[in-house]
C-alpha atoms as one frame of an Amber mdcrd trajectory, in Angstrom:
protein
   0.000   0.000   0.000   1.277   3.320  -0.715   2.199   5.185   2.160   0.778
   8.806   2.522   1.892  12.005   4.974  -0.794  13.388   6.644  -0.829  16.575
   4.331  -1.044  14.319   1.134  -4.423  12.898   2.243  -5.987  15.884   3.320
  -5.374  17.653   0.077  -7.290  14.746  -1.263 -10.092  14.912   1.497 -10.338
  18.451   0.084 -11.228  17.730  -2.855 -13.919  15.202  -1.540 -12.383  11.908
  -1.566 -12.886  10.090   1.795 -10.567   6.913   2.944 -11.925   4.206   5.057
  -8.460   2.711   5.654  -7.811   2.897   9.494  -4.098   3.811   9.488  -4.528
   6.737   7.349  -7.876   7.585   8.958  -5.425   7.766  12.076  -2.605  10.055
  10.915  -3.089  13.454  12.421  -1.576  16.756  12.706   0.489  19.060  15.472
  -2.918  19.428  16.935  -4.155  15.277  17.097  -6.635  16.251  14.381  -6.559
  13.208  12.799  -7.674  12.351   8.880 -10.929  11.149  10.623 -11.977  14.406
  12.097 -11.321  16.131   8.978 -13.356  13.664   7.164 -16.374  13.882   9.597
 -15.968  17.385   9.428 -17.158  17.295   5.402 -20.295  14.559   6.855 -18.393
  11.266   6.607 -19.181   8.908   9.189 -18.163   6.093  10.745 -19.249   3.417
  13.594 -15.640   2.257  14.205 -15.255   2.291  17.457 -11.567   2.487  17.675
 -11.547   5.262  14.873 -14.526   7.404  16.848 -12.217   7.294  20.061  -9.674
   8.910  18.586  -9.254  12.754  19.893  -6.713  15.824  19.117  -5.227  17.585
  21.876  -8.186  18.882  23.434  -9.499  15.957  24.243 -12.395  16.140  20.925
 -12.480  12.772  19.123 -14.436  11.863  15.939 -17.609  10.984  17.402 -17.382
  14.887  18.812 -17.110  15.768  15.515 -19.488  13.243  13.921 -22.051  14.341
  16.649 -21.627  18.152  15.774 -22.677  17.075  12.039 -25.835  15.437  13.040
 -25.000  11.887  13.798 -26.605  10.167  15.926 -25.309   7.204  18.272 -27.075
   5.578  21.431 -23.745   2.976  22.180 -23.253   4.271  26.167 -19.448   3.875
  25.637 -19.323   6.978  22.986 -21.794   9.253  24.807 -19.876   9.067  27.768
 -16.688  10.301  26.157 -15.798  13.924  26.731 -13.168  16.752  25.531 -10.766
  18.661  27.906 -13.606  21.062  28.477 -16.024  18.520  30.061 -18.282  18.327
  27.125 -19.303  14.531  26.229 -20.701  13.447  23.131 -24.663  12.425  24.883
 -24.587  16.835  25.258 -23.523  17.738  21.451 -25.964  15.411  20.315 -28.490
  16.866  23.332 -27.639  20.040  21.583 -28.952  19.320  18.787 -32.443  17.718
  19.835 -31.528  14.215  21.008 -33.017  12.391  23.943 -32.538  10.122  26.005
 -34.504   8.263  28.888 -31.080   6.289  30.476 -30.693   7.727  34.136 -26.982
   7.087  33.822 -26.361   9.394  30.653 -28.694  11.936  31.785 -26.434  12.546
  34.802 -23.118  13.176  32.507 -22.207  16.553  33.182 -19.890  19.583  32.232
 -17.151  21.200  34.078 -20.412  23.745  35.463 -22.341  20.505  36.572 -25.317
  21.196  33.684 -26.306  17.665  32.640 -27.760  16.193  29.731 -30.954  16.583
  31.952 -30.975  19.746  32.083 -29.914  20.424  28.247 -33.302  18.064  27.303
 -35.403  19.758  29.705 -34.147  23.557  28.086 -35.223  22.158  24.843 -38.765
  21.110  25.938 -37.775  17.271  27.271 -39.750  16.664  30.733 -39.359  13.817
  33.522 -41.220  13.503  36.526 -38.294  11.070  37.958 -37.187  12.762  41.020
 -33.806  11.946  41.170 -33.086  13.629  37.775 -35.706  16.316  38.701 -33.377
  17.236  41.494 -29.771  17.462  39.787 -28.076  20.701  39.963 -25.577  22.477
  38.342 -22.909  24.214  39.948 -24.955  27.226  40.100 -27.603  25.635  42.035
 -29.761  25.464  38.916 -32.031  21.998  38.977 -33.685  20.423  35.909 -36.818
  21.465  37.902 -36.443  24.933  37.258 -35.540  24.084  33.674 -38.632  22.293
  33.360 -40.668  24.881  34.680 -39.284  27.676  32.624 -41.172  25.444  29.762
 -44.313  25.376  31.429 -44.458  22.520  33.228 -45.805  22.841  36.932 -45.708
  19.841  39.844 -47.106  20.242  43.353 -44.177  18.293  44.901 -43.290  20.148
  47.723 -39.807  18.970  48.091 -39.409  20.104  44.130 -41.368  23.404  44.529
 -38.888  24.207  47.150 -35.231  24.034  45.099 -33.522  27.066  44.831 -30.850
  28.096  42.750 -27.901  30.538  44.309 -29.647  33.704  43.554 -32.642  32.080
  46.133 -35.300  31.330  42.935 -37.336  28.630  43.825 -39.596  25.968  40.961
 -42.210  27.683  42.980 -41.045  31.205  41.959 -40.744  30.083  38.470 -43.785
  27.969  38.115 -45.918  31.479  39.603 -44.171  33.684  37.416 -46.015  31.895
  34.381 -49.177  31.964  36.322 -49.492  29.011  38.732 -50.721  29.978  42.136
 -51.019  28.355  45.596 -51.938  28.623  48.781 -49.680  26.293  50.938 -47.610
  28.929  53.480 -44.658  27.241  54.136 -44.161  27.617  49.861 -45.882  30.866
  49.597 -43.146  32.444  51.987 -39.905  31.053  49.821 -38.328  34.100  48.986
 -35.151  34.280  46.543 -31.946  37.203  47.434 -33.752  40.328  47.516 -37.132
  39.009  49.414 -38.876  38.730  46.765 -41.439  35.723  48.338 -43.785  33.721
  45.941 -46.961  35.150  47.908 -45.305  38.814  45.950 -45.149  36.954  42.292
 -48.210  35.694  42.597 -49.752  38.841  43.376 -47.909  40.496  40.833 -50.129
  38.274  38.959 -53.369  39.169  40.276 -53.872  36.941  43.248 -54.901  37.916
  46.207 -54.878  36.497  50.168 -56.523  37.854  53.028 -54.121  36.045  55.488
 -52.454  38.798  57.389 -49.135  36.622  58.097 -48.743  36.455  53.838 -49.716
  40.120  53.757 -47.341  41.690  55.842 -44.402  39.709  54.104 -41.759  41.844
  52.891 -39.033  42.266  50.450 -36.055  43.784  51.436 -36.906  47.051  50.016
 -39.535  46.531  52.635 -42.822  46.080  49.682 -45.543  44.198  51.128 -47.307
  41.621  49.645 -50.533  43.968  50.663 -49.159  46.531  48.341 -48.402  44.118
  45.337 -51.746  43.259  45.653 -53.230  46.272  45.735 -51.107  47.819  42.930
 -52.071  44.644  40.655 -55.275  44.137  41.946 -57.043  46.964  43.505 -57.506
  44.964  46.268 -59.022  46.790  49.593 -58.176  46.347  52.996 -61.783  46.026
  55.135 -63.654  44.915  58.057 -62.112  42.041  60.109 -58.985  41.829  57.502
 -58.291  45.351  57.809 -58.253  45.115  61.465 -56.009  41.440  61.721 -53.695
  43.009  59.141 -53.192  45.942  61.491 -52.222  43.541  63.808 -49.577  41.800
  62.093 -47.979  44.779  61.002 -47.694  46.313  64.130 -46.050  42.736  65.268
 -43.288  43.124  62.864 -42.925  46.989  61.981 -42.439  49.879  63.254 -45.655
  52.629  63.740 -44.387  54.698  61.097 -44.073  52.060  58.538 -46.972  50.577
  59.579 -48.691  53.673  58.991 -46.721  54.229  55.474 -48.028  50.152  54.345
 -51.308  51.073  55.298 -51.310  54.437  53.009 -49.181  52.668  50.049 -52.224
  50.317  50.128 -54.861  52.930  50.065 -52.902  54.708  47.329 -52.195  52.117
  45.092 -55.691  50.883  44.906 -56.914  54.056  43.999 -54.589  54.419  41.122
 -55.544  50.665  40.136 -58.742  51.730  39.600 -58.222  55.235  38.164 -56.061
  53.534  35.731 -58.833  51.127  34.691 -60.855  53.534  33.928 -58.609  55.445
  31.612 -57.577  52.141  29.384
């Protein structure tokens, strides 16, 4: 057999012609980039095993490559394998709209902990599995949230209550797009600012007339009576006026319970003036 340098088969590779011989297939450059990866590169393909383990320096081998051209592979072996940079081949073909049910491949992660869980779920993929439901990245990010940024709700408590590092619960997600509830303990999560879910889901237009929810506060010190009046044009009266009252005089000061009492007042005034303006 002739022998070529690596140079002398690219130029042909170039031009379109693709070898299938595995010690030219395996001749590479400074780099590792092998004949192979420049071949898959231009959509050739192979299910060598031995020739799709091959990698350059950093750690990318052909079925990288093959993967980033739309191949497809479900052998366990190749989606495991990953480049210096943590990323395996089960995430470029993730990527790219793959899916998998296998517990064990949807825990492979990057060097930032985001799994091939949580690169499904971004791209619509749900599970109700637990385990996988409650995999975080390094950032404190579950596939929970990422589930529930596409819509999809669950009442598990132990779910609703994952946070992420800035504090954001499922909950807090799940009642941003609309989903309410009225368990307490998961009304009161609150993320880094005191933002709780009682406030997003007045921000929504729900309202409570449970003074403990009411007088919850963000760190600014906003109420969840004043989201709900701003949103809502929700009124303070009677017995609920007078319980509120209460609680706010249990956990502020006279003058700002005076000033949460007046915000309220105000802001569903202007709820209503502004209705009847639009």
């Amino acid at each position: 057999m002739k022998a070529y340098t690596f140079e002398q088969v690219i130029a042909q590779v170039n031009e379109g012609k693709f070898f299938e011989d595995p010690e030219i297939l395996k001749l590479h450059d400074k780099n590792g980039r092998t004949v192979a990866h420049k071949q898959a590169e231009q959509g050739w393909t192979t299910e060598d095993k031995e020739i799709l383990m091959l990698e350059d320096k950093l750690g990318h081998t052909v079925a990288h490559e093959q993967a980033d051209q739309g191949w497809i592979t479900e052998d366990k072996e190749i989606l495991k394998l990953k480049n210096k940079y943590n990323i395996s081949v089960a995430y470029v073909q993730a990527f790219r709209g793959w899916t998998t049910e296998d517990p064990e491949i949807l825990k492979i992660q990057d060097k930032n902990g985001w799994t091939i869980a949580h690169e499904q779920a971004v791209r619509g993929w749900t599970t109700e599995d637990k385990e996988i439901l409650m995999l975080k990245d390094k950032f404190g990010t579950s596939v929970a949230h990422e589930q529930a940024k596409q819509d999809w709700v669950t009442e598990d408590k132990e779910i609703l209550m994952l946070k992420d590092q800035h504090g954001t619960s499922v909950a807090y997600i799940q009642a941003r797009r609309g989903w309410t509830t009225e368990d307490k303990e998961i009304l009161k999560l609150e993320d880094d600012q005191g933002v709780t879910v009682a406030h997003v889901q007045a921000e929504q237009g729900w309202t409570t007339e449970d003074p403990e929810i009411l007088v919850l506060a963000t760190y600014d010190g906003v109420t969840v009576a004043e989201v709900q009046a701003e949103h809502s044009g929700w009124e303070l009266e009677g017995e609920t006026r007078e319980r509120f009252i209460q609680e706010l005089q249990k956990n502020f000061s006279k003058r700002k319970a005076q000033e949460v009492l007046h915000n309220v007042d105000k802001m569903r005034k202007k709820y209503f003036k502004e209705a009847l303006l639009e």
